[in-house]
C-alpha positions as CSV (number, residue, x, y, z in Angstrom):
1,X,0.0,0.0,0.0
2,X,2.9,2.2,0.5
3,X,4.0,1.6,-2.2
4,X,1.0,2.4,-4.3
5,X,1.1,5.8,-1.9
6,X,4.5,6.8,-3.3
7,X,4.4,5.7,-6.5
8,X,1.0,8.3,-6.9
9,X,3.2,10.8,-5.2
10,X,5.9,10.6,-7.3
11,X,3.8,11.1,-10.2
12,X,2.1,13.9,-8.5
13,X,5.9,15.3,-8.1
14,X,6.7,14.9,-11.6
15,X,3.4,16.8,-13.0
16,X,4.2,19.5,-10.6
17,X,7.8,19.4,-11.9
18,X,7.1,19.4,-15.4
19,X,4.5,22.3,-14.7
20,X,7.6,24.0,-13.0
21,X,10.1,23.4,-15.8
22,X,8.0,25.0,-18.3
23,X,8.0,28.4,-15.4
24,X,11.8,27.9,-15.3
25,X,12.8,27.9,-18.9
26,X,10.9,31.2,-19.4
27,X,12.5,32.4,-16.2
28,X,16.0,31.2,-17.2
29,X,15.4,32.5,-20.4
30,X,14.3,35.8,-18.6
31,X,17.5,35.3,-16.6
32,X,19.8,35.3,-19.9
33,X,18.4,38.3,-21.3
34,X,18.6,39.8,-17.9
35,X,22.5,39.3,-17.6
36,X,23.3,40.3,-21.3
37,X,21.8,43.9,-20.5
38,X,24.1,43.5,-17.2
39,X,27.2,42.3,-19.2
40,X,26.3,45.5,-21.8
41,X,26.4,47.9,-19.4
42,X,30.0,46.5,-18.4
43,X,31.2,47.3,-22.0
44,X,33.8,50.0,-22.0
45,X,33.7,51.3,-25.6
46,X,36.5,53.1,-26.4
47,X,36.8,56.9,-27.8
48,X,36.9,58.4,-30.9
49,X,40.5,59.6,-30.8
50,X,41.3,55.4,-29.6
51,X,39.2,54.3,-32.7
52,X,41.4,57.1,-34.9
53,X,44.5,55.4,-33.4
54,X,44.0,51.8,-34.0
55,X,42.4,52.5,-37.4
56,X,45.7,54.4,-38.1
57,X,48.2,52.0,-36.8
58,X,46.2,48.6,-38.6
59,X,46.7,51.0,-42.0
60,X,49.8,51.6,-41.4
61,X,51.0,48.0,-40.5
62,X,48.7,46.3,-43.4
63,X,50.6,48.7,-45.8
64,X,54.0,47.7,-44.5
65,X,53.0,44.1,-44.8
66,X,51.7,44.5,-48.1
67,X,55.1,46.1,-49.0
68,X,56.7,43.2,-47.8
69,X,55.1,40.9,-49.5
70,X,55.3,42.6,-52.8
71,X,59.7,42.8,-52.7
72,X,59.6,39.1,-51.6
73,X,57.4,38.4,-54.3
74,X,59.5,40.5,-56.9
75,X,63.1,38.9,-54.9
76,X,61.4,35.5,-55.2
77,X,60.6,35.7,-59.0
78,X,63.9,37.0,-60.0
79,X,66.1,34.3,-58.0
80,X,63.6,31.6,-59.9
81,X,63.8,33.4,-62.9
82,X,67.8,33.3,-62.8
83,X,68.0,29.8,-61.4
84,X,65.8,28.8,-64.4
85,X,67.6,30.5,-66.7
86,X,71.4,28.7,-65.6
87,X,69.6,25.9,-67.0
């Protein structure tokens, strides 16, 4: 009989859990949202004369790179070129 008594309860337990689980994924869902507006107002966005900065000094560097490249490239076709041409 016991038995019986717990195995109604538990099914009792589960219906109220599953009714719970549905409440707790909107509330962790609510939760998320919550701590992304909490994590955006963390956010340190940086100035305009920063942004003028970086911008400047990724220009700068891609250019030198690109430089770089382009003498290898010409350095690298010329010692091919000669090799080649020896034989």
């Amino acid at each position: 009989m016991e038995e019986t008594k717990v195995v109604s309860s538990s099914s009792k337990t589960s219906a109220k859990k599953k009714a719970k689980s549905k409440d707790g994924v909107f509330a962790k869902i609510a939760n998320f949202f919550t701590g992304v507006k909490a994590e955006f107002g963390k956010i340190i966005w940086p100035t305009k004369d920063d942004i003028i900065k970086q911008t400047t000094a990724v220009v700068v560097v891609s250019a030198i790179c690109c430089a770089l490249i382009a003498v290898l490239d010409i350095v690298f076709e010329y010692g091919v070129n000669f090799i080649t041409s020896i034989f």
